[in-house]
C-alpha positions as a Markdown table, in Angstrom:
| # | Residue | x | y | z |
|---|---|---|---|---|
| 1 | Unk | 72.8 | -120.8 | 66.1 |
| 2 | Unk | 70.4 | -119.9 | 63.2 |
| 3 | Unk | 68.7 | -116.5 | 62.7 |
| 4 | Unk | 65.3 | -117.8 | 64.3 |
| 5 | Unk | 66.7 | -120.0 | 67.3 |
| 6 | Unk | 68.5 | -116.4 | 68.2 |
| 7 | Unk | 65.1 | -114.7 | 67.7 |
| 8 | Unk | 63.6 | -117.2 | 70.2 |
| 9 | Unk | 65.9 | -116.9 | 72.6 |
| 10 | Unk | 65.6 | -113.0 | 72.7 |
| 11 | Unk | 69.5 | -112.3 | 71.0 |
| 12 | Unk | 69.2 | -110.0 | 69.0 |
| 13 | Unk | 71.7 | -109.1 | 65.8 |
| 14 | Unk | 71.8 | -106.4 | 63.3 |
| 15 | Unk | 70.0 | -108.5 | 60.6 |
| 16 | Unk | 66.7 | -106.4 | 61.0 |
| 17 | Unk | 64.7 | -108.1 | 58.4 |
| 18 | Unk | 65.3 | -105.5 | 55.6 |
| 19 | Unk | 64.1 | -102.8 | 57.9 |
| 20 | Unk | 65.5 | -99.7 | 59.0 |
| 21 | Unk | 66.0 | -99.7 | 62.8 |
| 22 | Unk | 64.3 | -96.3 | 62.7 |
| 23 | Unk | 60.8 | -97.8 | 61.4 |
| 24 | Unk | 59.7 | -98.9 | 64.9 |
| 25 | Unk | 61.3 | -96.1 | 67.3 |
| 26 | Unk | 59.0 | -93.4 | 64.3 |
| 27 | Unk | 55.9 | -95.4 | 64.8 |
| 28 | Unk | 56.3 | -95.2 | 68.4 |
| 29 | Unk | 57.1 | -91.5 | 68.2 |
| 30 | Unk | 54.1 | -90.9 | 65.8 |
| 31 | Unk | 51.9 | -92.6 | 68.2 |
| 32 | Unk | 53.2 | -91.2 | 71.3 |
| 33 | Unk | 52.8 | -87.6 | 69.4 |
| 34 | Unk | 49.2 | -88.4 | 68.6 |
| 35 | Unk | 48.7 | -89.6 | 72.1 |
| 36 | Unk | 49.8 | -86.0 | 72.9 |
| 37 | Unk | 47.3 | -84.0 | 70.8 |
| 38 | Unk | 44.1 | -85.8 | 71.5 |
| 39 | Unk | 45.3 | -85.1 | 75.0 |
| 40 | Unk | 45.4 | -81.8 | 74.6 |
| 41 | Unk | 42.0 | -81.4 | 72.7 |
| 42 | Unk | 40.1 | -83.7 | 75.3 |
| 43 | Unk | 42.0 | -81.2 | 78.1 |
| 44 | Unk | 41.2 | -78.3 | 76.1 |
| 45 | Unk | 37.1 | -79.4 | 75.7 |
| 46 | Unk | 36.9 | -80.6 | 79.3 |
| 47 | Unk | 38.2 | -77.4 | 81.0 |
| 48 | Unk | 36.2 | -75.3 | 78.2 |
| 49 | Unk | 33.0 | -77.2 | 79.6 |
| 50 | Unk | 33.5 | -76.5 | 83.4 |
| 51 | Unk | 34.9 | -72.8 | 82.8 |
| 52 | Unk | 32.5 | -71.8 | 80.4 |
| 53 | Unk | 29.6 | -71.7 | 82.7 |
| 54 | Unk | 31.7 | -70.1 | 85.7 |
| 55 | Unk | 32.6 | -67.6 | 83.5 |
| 56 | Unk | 28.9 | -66.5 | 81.9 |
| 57 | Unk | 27.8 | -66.6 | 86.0 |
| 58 | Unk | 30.6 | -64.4 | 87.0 |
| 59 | Unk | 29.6 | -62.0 | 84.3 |
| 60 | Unk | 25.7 | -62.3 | 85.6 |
| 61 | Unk | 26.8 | -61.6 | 89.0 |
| 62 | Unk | 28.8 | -58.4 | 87.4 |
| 63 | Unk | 26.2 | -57.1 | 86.0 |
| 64 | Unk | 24.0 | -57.2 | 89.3 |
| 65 | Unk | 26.7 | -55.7 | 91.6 |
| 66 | Unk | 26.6 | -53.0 | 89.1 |
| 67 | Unk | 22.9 | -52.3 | 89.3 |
| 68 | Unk | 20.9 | -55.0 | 86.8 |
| 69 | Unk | 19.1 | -56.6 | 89.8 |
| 70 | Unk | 16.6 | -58.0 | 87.8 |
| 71 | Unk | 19.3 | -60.6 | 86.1 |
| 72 | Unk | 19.2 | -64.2 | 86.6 |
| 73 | Unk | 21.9 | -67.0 | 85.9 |
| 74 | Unk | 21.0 | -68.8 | 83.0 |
| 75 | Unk | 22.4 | -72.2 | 83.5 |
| 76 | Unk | 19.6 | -74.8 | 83.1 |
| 77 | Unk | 22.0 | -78.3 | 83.7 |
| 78 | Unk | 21.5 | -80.9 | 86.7 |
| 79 | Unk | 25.6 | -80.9 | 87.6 |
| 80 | Unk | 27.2 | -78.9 | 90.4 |
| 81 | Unk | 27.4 | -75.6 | 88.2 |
| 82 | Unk | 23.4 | -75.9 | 87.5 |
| 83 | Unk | 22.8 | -76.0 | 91.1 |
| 84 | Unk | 24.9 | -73.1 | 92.0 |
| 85 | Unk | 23.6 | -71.2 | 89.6 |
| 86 | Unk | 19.6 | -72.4 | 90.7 |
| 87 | Unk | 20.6 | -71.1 | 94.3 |
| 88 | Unk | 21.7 | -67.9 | 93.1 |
| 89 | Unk | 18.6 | -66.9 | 91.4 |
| 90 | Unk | 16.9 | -68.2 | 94.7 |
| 91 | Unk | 19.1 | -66.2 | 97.0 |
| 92 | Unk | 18.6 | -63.0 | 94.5 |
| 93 | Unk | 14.8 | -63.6 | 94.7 |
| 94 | Unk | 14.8 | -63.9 | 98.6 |
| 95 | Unk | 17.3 | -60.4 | 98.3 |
| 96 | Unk | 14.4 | -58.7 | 96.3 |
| 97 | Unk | 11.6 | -60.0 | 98.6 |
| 98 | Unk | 13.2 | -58.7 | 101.8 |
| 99 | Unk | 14.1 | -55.4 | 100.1 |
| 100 | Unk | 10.7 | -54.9 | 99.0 |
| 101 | Unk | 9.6 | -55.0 | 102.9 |
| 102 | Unk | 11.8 | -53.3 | 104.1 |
| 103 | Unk | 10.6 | -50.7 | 101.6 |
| 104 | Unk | 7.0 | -51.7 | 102.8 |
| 105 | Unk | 8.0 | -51.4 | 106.3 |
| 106 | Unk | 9.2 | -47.5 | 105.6 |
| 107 | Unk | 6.5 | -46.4 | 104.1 |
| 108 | Unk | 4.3 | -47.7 | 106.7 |
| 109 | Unk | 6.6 | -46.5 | 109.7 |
| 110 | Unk | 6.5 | -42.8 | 107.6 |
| 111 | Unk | 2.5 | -42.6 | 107.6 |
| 112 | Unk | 2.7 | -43.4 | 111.3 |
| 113 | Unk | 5.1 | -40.8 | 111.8 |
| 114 | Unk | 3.1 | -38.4 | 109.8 |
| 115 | Unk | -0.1 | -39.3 | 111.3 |
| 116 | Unk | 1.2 | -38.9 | 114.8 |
| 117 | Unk | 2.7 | -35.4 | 113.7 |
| 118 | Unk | -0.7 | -34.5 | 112.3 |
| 119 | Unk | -2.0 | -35.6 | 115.7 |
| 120 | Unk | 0.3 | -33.5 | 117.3 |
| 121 | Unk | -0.1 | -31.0 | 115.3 |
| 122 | Unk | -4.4 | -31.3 | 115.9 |
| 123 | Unk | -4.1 | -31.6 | 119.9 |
| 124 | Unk | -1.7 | -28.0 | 119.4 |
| 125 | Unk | -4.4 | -26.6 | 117.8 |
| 126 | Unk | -6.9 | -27.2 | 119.7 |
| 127 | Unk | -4.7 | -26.6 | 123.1 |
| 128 | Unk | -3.7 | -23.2 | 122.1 |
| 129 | Unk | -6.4 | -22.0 | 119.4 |
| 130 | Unk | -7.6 | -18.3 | 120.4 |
| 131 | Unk | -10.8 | -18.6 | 121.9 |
């Protein structure tokens, strides 16, 4: 049987051609190594994207808990992280809003409370003023 009817038939001999054996297993290795590290940098990029801006809102919300109310996330995209961070600001803004009445609310319940003791205070008088 000649070299090319074995070839056809898929027997194979140790007549390689004048190539090492090696030449094809290498290639497959380089490629399968290169496969690797593109891998890695697309993992590396994608994880960096999503991360990133979970990390810079973390540190926002840092920053408020320790007394910087007047922060806001700064994440202007239109994905999942964007519209987290586009609640938060809202949620912050109804925070101030309700803290500002309730500081309305005090100082309005305090001049009641001092009127009314003024009031008092005028009726006393006038109940018990020597004559």
């Amino acid at each position: 049987m000649a070299a090319a009817d074995r070839r056809q038939a898929g027997i194979c001999n140790r007549d390689t051609g004048g190539r090492k054996p090696e030449s094809s297993f290498s290639k497959l290795g380089f490629i399968a190594l290169s496969m690797g590290a593109l891998m890695s940098v697309l993992y590396f990029y994608v994880t960096r994207s999503l991360t990133s801006p979970l990390e810079r809102l973390m540190q926002t919300i840092s920053k408020i808990r320790a007394g910087a109310t007047e922060l806001r996330a700064d994440y202007q995209a239109n994905d999942e992280i964007g519209m987290l961070a586009m609640e938060f600001n809202n949620m912050l803004d109804e925070v101030e809003a309700l803290i500002g009445q309730q500081y309305e609310d005090k100082v309005l319940l305090n001049k009641a409370e001092y009127k009314a003791l003024q009031a008092q205070s005028g009726y006393a008088e006038i109940r018990y003023s020597p004559g």
